[in-house]
N, C-alpha and C positions, 0 to 999 in steps of 0.2 A: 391628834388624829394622824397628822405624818409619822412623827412617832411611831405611833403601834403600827400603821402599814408598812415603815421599814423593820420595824422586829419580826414582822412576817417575812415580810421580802429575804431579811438576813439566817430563817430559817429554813428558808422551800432554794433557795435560789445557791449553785456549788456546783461543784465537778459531777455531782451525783444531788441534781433535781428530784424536790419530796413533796409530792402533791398535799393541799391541807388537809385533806381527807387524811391520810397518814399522820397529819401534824394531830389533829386532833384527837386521832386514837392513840397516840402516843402519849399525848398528856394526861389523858383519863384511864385509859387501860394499855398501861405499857408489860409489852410482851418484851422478855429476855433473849426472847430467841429468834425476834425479828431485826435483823440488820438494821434497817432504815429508825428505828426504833433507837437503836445504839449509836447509830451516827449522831442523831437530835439530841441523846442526854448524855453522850461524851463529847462532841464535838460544839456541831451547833449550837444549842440553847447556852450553855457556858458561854461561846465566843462571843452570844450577842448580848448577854447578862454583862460581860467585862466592857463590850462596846459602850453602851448605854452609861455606864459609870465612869468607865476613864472621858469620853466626852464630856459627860455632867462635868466632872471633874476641872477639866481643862475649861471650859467656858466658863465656869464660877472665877475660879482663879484667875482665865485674863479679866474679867469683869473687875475684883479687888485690884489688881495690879496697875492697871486703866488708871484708878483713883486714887489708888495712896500717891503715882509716881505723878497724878496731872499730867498724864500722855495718852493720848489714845493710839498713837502707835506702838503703846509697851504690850508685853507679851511676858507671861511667865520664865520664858528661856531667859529673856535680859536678866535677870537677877541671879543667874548663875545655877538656878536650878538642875535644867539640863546638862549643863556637865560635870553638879557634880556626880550626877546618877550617873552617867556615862562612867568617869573615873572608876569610881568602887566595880560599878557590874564588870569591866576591862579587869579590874586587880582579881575578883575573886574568879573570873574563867581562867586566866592565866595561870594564878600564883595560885589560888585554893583548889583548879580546877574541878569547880563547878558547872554542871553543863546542865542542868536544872532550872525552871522557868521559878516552880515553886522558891526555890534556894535564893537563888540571886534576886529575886522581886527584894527582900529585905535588905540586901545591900545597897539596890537601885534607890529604895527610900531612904534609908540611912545615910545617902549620899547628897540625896535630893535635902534632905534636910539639914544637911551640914553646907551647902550650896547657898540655900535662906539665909542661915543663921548668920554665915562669914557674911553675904553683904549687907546685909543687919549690922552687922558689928563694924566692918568697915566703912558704911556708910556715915555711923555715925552721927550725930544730931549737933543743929545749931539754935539757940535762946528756946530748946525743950523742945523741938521738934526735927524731926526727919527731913532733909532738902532733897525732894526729889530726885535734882540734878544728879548730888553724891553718891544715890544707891544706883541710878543706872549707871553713871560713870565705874563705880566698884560693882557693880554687878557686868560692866564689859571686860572690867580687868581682871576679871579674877574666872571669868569663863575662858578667855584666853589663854590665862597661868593652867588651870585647868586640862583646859584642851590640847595644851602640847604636852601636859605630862600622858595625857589618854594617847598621844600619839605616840610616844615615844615607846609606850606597852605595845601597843599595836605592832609598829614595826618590827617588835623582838618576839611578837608572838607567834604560837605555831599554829597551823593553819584548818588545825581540829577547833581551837580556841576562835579562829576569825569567823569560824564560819557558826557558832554560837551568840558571837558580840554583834555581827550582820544581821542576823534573823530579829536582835533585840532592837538594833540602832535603828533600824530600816523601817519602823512602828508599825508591825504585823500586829492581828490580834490570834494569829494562826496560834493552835497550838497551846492556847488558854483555858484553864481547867476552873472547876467550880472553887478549889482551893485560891486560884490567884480572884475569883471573886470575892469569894469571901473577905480576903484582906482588903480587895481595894473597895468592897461595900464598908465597912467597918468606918476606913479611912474617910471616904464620900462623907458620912454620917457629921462624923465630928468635925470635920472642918467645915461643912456647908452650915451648921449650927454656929459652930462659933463665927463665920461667916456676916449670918444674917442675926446675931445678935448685937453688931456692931454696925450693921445696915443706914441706921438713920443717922449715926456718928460720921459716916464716909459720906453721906449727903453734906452733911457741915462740911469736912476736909476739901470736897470738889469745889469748895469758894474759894478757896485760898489761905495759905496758913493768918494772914492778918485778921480777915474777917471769921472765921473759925475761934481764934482767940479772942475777939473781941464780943464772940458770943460763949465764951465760956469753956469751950471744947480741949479736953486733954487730948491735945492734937496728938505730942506720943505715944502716951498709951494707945490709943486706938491706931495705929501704926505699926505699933509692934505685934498687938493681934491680930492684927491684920498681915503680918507677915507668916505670923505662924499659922494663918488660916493658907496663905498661898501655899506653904511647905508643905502641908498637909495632901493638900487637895492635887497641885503639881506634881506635886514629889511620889505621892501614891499611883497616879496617869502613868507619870515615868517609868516608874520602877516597874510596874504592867506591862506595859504595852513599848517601850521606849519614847523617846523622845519626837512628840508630834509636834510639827513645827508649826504656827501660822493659825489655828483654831483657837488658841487662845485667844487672839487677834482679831478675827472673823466674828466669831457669835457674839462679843459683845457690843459689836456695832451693827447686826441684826437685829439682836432684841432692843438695841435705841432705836430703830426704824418703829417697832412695834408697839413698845410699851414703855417711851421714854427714857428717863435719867435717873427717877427714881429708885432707889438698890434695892427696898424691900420690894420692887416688882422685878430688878435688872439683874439679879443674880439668880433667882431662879427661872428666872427666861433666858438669860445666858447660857443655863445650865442645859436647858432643854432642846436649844438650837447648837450646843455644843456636842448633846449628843445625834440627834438629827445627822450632823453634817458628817461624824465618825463613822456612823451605822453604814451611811448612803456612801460617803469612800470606801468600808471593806464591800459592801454589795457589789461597786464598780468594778471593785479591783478584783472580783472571781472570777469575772465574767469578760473584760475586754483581751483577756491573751490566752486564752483557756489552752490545756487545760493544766499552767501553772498559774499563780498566783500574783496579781501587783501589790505592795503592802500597802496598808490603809493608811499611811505616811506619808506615802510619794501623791496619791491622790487625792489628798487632802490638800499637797501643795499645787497641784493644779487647779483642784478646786476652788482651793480661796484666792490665787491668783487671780483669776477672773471675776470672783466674787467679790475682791478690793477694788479691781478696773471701773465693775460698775458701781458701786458705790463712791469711788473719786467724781467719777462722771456724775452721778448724782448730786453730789455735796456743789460740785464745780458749777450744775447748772443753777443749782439754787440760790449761790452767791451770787450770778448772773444777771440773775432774776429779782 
């Protein structure tokens, strides 16, 4: 139900206010030659179609991330994800000069998921399984390695090209067309699948690697696809929207307030409160500076800022208690 009132909110609510009455003749009898009518199936409806997916997206993904690393403070960024989309989107505005949302979305993935894969690889495994510790420790050092080569493009870049990489880095959904849904529905699809077919295997992993093997569990495997579900799912968000910081983070310890620990309930309730809280940041962000835009990035990190505050406070009274 929040939900669908914010895919309304994220379609009536902009620079230029569309009452539902308008919403809903537009969806049943759309006129070509009514403005209001154009704004909703080239602007709107797209922006809140990407909304709703890159969220899902991000909230599935910190949900697995959570659990393969045995942290609940992990986030999809820790594993290098986010830079490496960053990297590639920087090389192809600069050096291929692409200035295209549609173009460079597949570099953002391609980046994203060579980001996965290197702390995959670097992390490494010990007696047949993945040590937590290893993939966030390589997934900090290799976001770092990373992040100063994206800096180093930056500084040498011209300032037609920064002002393309800011609109992406800055996690607008401004500007997002049915085509960058398309991809990143596609993308949603197969990683939230292979996802939740590994569901009740990440309930084993969250015990610990001893007692997992002692129940049987090819703690690896399910590790590794579980990696390649994060890449998926991250790396698609990213390559979208840019890199949203802190939602990863956030919905997965909403939906344990809600519906527990359980994955085959926790990931698609992640997903739902991931997208929730994306919709409700770009709604924010139309409306508090009017009549330019705050990206649904920056208020997201406000968002969950205070969203963590009270949740520490909670957890802290409970202990208390």
């Amino acid at each position: 139900m929040a939900l669908a009132a914010l895919m309304i909110l994220s379609i009536v609510v902009g620079s230029r206010s569309i009452n539902l009455t308008t919403v809903i003749s537009a969806v049943f009898q759309f006129d070509p030659l009514n403005d209001e009518h154009l704004v909703m199936w080239s602007l709107r409806i797209p922006r809140t179609i990407v909304g709703i997916l890159a969220g899902f997206a991000l909230g599935t993904a910190g949900a697995v991330t959570q659990s393969v690393t045995r942290n609940l403070l992990a986030e999809p960024g820790v594993l290098g994800i986010n830079a490496g989309a960053a990297l590639l989107v920087i090389a192809g505005i600069v050096v291929l000069g692409i200035d295209r949302i549609d173009q460079y979305v597949w570099l953002g993935f391609a980046g994203a998921a060579f980001g996965g894969v290197a702390v995959l690889a670097l992390g490494g495994w010990q007696e047949g399984a993945f040590d937590p510790t290893r993939l966030l420790l390589a997934g900090a050092g290799l976001s770092a390695a990373l992040g100063s080569m994206t800096g180093v493009i930056i500084i040498n870049a011209p300032l037609a090209a920064l002002d393309n990489f800011r609109n992406w880095a800055a996690g607008s959904l401004e500007g997002r067309d049915f085509h960058v849904a398309f991809v990143l529905a596609g993308a949603c699809a197969a990683g939230f699948l292979l996802a939740m077919s590994i569901s009740s295997r990440l309930n084993v992993i969250a015990l610990g690697h001893d007692v997992s093997l002692s129940l049987g569990a090819k703690t690896s495997t399910t590790m590794c696809w579980a990696g390649v579900a994060i890449s998926i799912l991250a790396g698609a968000a990213t390559a979208a929207i840019g890199p949203i910081v802190f939602l990863g983070l956030a919905a997965p310890h909403l939906a344990r307030l809600f519906f527990g620990s359980d994955h085959r309930s926790l990931l698609p309730a992640s997903g739902l409160f991931g997208s929730c809280i994306l919709l409700a940041a770009d709604v924010i962000g139309r409306i508090i500076a009017p009549p330019r835009e705050v990206p649904a990035g920056i208020v997201v990190l406000l968002l969950g800022g205070v969203l963590f505050v009270l949740m520490v406070r909670r957890f802290a009274l409970r202990r208390s208690l």
